[in-house]
C-alpha positions as CSV (number, residue, x, y, z in Angstrom):
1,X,-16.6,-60.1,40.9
2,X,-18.2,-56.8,42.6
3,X,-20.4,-58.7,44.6
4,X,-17.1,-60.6,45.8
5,X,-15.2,-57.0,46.6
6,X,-18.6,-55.6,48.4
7,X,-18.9,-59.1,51.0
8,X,-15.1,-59.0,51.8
9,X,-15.0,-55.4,52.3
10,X,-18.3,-55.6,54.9
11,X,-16.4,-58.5,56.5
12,X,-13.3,-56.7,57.4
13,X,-15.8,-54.1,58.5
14,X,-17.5,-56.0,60.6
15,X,-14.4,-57.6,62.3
16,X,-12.5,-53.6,62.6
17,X,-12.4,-52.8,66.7
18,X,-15.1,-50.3,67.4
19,X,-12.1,-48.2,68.3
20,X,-10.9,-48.3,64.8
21,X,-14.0,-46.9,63.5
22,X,-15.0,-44.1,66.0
23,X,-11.4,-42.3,67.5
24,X,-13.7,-39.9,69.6
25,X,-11.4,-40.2,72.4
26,X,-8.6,-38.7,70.9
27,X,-8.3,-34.8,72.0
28,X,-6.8,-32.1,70.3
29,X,-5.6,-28.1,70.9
30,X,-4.8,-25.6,69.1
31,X,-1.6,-23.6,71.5
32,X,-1.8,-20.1,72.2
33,X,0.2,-18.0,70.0
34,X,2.1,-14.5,70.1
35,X,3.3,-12.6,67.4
36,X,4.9,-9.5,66.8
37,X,3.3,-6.3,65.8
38,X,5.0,-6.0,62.9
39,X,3.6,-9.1,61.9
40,X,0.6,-7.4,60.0
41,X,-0.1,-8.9,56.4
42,X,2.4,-11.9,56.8
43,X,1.0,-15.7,56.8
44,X,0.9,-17.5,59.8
45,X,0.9,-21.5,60.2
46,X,-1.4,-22.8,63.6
47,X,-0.1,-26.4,64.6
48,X,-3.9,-28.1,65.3
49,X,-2.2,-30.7,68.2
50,X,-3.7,-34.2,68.9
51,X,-3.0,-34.3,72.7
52,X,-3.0,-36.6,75.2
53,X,-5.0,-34.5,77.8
54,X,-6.5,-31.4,77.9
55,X,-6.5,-29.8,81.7
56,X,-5.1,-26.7,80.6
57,X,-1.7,-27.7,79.4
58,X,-0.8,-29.1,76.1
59,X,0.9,-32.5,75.6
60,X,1.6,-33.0,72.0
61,X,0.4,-36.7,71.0
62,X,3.6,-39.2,72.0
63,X,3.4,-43.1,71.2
64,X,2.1,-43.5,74.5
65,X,-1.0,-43.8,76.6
66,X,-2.8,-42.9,73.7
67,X,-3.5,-44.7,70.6
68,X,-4.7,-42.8,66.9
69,X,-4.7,-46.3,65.6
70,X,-8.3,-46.2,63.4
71,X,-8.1,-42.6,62.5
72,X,-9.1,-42.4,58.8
73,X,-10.9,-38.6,58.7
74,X,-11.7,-35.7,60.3
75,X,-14.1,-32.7,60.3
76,X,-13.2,-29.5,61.5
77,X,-15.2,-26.3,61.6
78,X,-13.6,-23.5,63.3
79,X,-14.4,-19.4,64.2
80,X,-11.8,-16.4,64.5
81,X,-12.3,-12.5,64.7
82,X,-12.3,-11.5,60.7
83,X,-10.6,-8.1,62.1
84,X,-7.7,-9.9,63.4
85,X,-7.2,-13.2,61.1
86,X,-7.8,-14.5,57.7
87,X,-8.1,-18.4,57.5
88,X,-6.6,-19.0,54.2
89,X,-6.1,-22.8,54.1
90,X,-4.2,-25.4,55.3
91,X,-0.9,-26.7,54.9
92,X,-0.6,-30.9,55.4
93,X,3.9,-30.9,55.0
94,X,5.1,-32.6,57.8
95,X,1.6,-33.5,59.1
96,X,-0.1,-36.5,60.3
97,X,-2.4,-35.9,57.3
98,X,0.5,-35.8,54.8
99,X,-0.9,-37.4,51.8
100,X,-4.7,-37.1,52.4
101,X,-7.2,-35.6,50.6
102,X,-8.0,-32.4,52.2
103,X,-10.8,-29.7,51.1
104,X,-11.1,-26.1,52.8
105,X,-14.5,-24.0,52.6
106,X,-13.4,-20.5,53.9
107,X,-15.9,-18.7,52.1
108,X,-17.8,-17.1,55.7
109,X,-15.7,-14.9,57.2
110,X,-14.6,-15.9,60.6
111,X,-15.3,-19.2,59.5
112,X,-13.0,-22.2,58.4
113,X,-14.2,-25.5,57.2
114,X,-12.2,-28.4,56.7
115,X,-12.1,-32.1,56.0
116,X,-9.6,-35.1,55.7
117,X,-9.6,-38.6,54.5
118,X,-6.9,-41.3,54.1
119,X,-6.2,-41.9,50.7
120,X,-4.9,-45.3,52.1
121,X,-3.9,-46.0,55.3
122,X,-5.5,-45.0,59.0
123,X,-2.9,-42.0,60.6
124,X,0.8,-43.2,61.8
125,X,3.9,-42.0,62.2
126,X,6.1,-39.9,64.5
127,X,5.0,-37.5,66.4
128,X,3.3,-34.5,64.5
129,X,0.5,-32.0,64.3
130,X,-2.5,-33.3,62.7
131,X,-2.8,-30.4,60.2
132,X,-1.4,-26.7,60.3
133,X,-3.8,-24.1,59.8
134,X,-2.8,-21.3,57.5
135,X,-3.5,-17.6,58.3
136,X,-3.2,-14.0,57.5
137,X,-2.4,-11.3,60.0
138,X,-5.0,-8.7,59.4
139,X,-4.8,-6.7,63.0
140,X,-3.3,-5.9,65.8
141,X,-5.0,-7.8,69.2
142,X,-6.5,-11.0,70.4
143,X,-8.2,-13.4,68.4
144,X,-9.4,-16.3,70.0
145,X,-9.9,-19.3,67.8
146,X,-12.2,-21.9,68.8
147,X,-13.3,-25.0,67.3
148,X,-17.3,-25.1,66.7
149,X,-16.8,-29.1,65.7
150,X,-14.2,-31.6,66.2
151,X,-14.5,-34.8,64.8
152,X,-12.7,-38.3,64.2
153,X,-14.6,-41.0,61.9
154,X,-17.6,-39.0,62.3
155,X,-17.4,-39.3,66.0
156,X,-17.1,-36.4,68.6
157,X,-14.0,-35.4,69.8
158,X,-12.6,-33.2,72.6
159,X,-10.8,-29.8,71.9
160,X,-9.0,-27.1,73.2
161,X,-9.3,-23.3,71.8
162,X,-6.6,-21.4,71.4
163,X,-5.6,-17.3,70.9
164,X,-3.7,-15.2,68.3
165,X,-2.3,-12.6,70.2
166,X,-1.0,-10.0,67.8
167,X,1.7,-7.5,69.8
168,X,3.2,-8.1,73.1
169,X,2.1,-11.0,75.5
């Protein structure tokens, strides 16, 4: 009975569109953001955007020319001043990853590490960030945060870096 569940499962692998099994072409950003001084030691939540181009504006993923159809896990590893932020996690409510399982290795500072995988089904729904990054407010300044790896289905992907301004723009 194994032996039947292992050959239908490399079938329908075999017969997936290549697009199904390697979303590299599917971009995301992370927007600039500004806080307020007086922001020091509260928690702040970065939207991590999939995107429909990146040329220096942000278009937030929209059923359009697009498709995310396929998209069953992602890698992420990401850097940020350890003056300014404190990665703390990673919060999946009202995500496209809503439901996955999701592990966080923050223990480098100025370092985040995260992976996702379906627990069933490849990502859909309405419009939505693909995960929100969790931080702390340590200082006052300009943090940039910049993703080191991107990746969809263990495929590259494109992304966008963005800064934590903490004060006035």
């Amino acid at each position: 009975m194994l032996h039947r569940l292992l050959l239908i499962a490399c079938v329908l692998g075999c017969l997936l569109p290549a697009n199904a099994l390697h979303a590299q072409d599917v971009p995301v950003a992370l927007p600039d953001t500004t806080i307020a001084p007086d922001a020091l030691g509260s928690t702040l939540l970065l939207p991590v955007h999939i995107t429909e181009r990146l040329d220096g504006t942000e278009y937030p993923y929209s059923r359009g020319a697009m498709s995310i159809e396929g998209i069953i896990s992602f890698d992420l590893v990401l850097t940020y001043d350890p003056a300014q932020l404190r990665m703390t996690g990673v919060v999946q409510d009202e995500s496209f990853t809503e439901g996955w399982m999701v592990v966080v290795n923050d223990e480098a500072d100025g370092e985040l590490r995260v992976s996702g995988s379906s627990t069933g089904d490849p990502l859909t729904g309405p419009a939505a960030p693909l995960i929100f990054l969790e931080a702390e407010v340590l200082g006052g300044g300009n943090s940039e945060v910049t993703f080191t790896t991107m990746q969809f289905n263990a495929g590259s992907a494109d992304a966008t870096a963005g800064h934590v301004r903490i004060g006035t723009p």
